[in-house]
Every structure is written in C-alpha cells, then in structure tokens.
C-alpha positions as CSV (number, residue, x, y, z in Angstrom):
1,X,18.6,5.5,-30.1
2,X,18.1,6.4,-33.4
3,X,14.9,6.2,-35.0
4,X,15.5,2.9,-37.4
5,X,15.8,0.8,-34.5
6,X,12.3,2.6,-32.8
7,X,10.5,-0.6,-31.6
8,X,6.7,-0.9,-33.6
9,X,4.0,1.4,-32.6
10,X,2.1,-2.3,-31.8
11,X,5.6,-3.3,-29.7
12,X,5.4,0.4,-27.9
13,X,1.5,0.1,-27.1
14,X,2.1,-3.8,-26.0
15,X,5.2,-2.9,-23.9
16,X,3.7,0.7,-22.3
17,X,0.0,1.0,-22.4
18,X,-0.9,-3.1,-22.2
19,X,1.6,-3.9,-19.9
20,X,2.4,-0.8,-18.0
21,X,5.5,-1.1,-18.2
22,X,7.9,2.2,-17.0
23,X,9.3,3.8,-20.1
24,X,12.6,5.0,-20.0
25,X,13.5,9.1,-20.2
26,X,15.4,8.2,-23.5
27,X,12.6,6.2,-25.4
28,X,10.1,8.9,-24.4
29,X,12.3,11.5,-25.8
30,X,12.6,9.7,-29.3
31,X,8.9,9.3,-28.8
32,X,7.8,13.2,-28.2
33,X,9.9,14.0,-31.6
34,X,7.6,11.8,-33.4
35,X,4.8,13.2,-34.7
36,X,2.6,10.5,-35.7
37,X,-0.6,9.8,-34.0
38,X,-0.2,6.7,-33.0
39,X,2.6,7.6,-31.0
40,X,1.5,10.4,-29.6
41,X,-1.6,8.2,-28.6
42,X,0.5,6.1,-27.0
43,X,2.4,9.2,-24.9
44,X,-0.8,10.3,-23.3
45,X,-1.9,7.3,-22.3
46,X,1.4,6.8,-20.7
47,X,1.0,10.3,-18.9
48,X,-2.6,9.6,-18.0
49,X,-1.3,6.3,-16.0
50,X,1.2,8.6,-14.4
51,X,-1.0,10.9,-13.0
52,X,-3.2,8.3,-12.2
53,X,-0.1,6.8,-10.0
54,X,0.4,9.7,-8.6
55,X,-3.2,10.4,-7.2
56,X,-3.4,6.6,-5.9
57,X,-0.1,6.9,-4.3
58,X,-1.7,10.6,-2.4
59,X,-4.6,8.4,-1.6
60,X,-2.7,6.0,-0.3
61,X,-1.1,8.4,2.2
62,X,-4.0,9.9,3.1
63,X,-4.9,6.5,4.9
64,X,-1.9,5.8,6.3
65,X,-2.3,9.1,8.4
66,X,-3.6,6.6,11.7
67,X,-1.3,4.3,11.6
68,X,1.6,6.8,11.0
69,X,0.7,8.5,13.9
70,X,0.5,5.3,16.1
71,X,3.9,4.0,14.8
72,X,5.3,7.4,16.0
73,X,3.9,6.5,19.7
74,X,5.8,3.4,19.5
75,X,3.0,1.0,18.4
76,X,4.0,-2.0,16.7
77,X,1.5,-4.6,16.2
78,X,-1.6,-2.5,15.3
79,X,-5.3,-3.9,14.2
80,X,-7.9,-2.5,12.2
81,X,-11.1,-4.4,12.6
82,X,-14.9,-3.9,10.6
83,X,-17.6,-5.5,10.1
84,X,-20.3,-6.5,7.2
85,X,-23.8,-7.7,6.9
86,X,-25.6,-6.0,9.2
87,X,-28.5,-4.8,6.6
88,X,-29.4,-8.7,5.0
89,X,-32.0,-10.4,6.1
90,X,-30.4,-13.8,6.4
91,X,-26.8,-15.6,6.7
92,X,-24.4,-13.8,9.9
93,X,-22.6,-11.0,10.6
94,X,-19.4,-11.0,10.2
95,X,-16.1,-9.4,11.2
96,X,-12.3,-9.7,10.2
97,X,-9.6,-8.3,12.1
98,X,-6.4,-7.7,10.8
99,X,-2.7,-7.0,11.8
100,X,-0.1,-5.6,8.9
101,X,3.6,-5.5,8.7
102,X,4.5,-1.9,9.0
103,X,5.9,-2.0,5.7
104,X,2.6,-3.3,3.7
105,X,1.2,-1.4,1.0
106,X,-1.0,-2.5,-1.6
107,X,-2.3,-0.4,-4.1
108,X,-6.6,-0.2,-4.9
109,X,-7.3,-0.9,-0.8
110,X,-10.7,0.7,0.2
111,X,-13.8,1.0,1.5
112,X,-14.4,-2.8,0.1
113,X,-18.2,-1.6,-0.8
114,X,-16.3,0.7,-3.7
115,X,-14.3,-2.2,-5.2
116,X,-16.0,-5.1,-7.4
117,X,-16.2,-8.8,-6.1
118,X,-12.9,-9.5,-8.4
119,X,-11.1,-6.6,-7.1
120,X,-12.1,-7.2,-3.3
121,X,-10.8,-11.3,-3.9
122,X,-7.4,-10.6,-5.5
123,X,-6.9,-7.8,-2.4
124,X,-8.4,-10.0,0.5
125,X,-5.7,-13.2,-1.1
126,X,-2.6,-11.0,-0.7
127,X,-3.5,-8.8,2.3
128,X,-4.8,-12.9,4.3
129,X,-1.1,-13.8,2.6
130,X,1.1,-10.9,3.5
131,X,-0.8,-9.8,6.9
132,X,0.8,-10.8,10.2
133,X,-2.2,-12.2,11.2
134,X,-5.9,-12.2,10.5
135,X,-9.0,-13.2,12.3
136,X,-12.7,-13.8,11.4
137,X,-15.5,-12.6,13.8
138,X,-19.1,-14.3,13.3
139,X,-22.7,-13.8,15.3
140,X,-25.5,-15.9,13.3
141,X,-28.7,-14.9,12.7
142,X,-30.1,-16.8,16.3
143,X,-27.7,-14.5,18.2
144,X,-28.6,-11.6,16.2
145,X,-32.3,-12.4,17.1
146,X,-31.7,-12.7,20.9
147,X,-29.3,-9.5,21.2
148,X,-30.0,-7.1,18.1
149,X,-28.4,-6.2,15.3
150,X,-26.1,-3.2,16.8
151,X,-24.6,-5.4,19.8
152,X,-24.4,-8.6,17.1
153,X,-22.1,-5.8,15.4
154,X,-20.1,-5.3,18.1
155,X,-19.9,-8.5,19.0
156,X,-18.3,-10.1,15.8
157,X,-15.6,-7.8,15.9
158,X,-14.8,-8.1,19.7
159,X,-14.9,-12.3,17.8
160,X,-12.4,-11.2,15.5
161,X,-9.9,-9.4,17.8
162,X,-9.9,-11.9,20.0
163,X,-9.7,-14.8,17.3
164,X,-6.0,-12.8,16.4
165,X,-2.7,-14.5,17.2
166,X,-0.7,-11.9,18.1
167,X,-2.1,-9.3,20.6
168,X,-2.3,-5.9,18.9
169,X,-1.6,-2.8,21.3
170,X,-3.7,-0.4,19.4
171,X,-7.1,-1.3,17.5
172,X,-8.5,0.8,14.7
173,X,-12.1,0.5,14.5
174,X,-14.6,1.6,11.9
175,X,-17.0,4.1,14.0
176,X,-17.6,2.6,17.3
177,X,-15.9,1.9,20.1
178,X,-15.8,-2.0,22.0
179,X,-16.5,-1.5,25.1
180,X,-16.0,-5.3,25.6
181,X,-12.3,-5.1,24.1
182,X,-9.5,-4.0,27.0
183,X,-7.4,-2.1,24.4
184,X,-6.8,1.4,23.6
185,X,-8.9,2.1,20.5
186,X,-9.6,4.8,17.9
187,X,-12.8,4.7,16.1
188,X,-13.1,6.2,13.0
189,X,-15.7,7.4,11.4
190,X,-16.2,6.2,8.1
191,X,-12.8,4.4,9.0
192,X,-13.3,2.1,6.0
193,X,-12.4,4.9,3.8
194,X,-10.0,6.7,5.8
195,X,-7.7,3.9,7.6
196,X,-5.9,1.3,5.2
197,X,-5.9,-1.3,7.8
198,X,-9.8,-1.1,8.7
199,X,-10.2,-1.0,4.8
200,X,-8.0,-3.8,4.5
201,X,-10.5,-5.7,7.0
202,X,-13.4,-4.7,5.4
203,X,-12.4,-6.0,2.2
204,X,-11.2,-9.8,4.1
205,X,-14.7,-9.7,5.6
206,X,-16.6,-9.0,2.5
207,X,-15.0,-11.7,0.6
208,X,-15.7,-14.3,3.8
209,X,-19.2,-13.6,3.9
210,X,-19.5,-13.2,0.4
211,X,-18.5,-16.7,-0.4
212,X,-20.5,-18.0,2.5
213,X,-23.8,-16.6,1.4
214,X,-22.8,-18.8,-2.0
215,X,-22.2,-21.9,0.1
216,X,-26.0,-21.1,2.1
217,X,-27.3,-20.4,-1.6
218,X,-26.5,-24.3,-2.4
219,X,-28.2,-25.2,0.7
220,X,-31.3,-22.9,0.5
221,X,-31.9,-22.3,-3.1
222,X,-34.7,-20.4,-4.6
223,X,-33.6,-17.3,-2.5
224,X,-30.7,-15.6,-4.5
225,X,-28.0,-15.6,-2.4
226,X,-25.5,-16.0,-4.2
227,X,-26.4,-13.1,-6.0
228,X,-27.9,-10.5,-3.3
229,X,-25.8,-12.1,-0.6
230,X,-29.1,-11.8,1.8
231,X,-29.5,-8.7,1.1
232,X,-33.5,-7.4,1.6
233,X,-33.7,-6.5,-2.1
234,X,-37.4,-7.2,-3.8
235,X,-36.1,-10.7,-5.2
236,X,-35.3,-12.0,-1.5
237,X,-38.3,-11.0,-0.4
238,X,-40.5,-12.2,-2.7
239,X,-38.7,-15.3,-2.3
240,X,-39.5,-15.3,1.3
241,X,-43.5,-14.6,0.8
242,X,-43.0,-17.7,-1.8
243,X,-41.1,-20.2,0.0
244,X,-41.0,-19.3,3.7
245,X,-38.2,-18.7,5.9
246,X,-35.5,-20.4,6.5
247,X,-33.3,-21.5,9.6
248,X,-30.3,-19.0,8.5
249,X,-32.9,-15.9,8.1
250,X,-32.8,-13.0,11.0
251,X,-36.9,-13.8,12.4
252,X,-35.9,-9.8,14.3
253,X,-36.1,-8.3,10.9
254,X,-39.3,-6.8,9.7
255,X,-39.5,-8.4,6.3
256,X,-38.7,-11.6,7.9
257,X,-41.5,-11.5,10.6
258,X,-43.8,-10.4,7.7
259,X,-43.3,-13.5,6.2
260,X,-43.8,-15.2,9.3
261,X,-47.3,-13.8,9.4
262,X,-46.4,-11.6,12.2
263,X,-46.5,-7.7,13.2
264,X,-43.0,-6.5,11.9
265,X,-43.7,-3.8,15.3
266,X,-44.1,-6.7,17.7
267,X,-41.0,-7.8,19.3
268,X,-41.6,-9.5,22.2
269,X,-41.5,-12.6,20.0
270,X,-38.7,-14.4,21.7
C-alpha cells in the first residue's frame, strides 16, 4: 500500500481507536514508517487496547478455573448462584441462579458491585439471553424479620436453584454452602470475583433488584430508592425518622426499629 492511498488520520482514528476495529499487519507497517504525531497517537492507542485485551482475556481465564475443572469431571449443566441485598433496610433479598452453555464467554463479567448500573444491564440482557437457564430467588422483608438476615440469604438462593429448569449437577456458590440444596456444591469465597458463572449471577440479581427497588420507589416515594436501592445510607434514614416506616422495610434492622421507637437491642419483638 503505498502511502497516497493512506486512508486520513480522522478515517484511521474513526476506523481503529473509535471503533476498535483490528488493524491489519500491513496498514500498521505503513503506519510505524510514518512519523507524524498523529499517527503515532493513533499506534499507541491501538497497542494500549491490545494489551488491555490481553489482560481481560487472562482475567477471564482466571475465572473459568472452576468450571474448567468441573467440565473435566464430566459435569455438564453447572450453576453458579449469589445473592444481593442483604445490607438495605428495605425491599427483599434476592438471588439469581444461573446455568451457561459451556461455550459462553462474555467479556467485562464480575463481581457486579465493580461494574456500573449500565455495564451490569447490558451484561445481565445477554448472559438472561444466551444462558441455558436462569432463575430468580426472593425472601421479603416479613420473612427476613421472622428468620434473620443470614438464613433469608440462604434461603433466596436455595429459591433460585430450585426456580431453574434444568437440574444442574454441580452448583457454584459465592461463600456458603446450602445445606437445604441436595447437590454437590463448591463454595467460594469471594466467588463473585473468582467464578464467571457466580459473577454472572451476581450481576442478573443486581439488575433484578435494582429495578425493583425503582418500581417500590414509585410506590413509597420520599425514601430514595431509586437511588440508594434501600440501602441504610444517611438519606434513607432520615427519611425514615421523617415519614415512618413502611410495609416493604426490614422492622429486624436496627435503624428500622429506631424509627419504630424501639430498642434496636430488643428482639423479642415478633
């Protein structure tokens, strides 16, 4: 290619930095010959999306390493399971489980609590799309006043499993084992980091509850949850002193029985 028919430095940035698209061997070799700056601009940012590839695709691996080992045993429908909202003070918990072709990969799955909302929704569309099946787990606030937070936990993700269409023969779980649940299990600690199918979970339950907590907010407003998702940050409590508490807030949890007027260390309540 010679260097009349170069495309424009705008076309190479449009074509290789905007888009992302691959740049062929040839081009580049044009390209490292020319010594203007914006080319070379363009270049590195070209290599600095190549090494960031590179260090995705390692990271990627690196949680596949559970379920590479269970495929080896023979397993072929395996879950990963988590569960999120145990810290709010209002709305349920709640749990997805999820099982994955063998052949799924998705680039910028983790630990959903790392991503942003928009992030976490574009992942939790394909992975509901693409998965072989998925299943949502819920315990709401009355059930996590008669039984406790921990086994309300537990509970939404036994929900979830249960909840899936196919069977898996292996579950992945994030740090605790179901008793409840008759199948052989791993938990892994901080599994929502480490596993891509219990990070895959995590980030279809985030998105679930998140956009429940924005239904609630239509239905209790004045508390914020659209924004803090129940969450006990200063601007839900307040609203609680303010405007009392509601049917879909946890009466077990101490800010909650505060603004009930009652000793958050009494708990013989119910």
């Amino acid at each position: 290619m010679s260097p009349a028919v170069l495309p424009t430095i705008r076309e190479l940035r449009e074509r290789y930095v905007t888009e992302g698209r691959a740049l062929p061997a040839e081009l580049e070799a044009e390209l490292r010959a020319d010594g203007r700056a914006g080319v070379q601009a363009i270049l590195d940012a070209v290599e600095r999306r190549r090494r960031k590839n590179r260090a995705e695709g390692q990271r990627l691996r690196r949680m596949f390493r559970y379920e590479r080992a269970l495929r080896r045993e023979g397993v072929v429908h395996l879950a990963g399971v988590d569960e999120v909202g145990m810290s709010p003070l209002a709305g349920p918990v709640i749990s997805a489980a999820v099982v994955l072709p063998e052949d799924f990969r998705l680039v910028g799955v983790d630990d959903s609590k790392k991503l942003d909302a928009e992030t976490r929704e574009r992942l939790a569309a394909v992975i509901r799309r693409e998965a072989t099946c998925y299943a949502i787990g819920s315990v709401s606030p009355t059930e996590i006043d008669e039984i406790n937070i921990y086994r309300a936990g537990l509970l939404s993700m036994r929900r979830a499993l249960e909840g899936l269409s196919v069977q898996p023969e292996h579950v992945l779980v994030d740090a605790r084992k179901l008793d409840e649940v008759k199948l052989p299990q791993t938990p892994i600690i901080h599994g929502d980091a480490k596993s891509f199918t219990i990070a895959a979970a995590s980030i279809v339950a985030k998105v679930h509850r998140d956009a429940l907590m924005v239904e609630l907010d239509e239905q209790y407003p004045g508390y914020g949850l659209a924004k803090h998702k129940g969450y006990p940050v200063r601007e839900h409590q307040d609203a609680l002193m303010e405007l009392g508490v509601t049917p879909i807030h946890r009466r077990s949890f101490a800010p909650v029985r505060r603004a009930l007027g009652i000793d958050p260390e009494q708990m013989d309540l119910f």
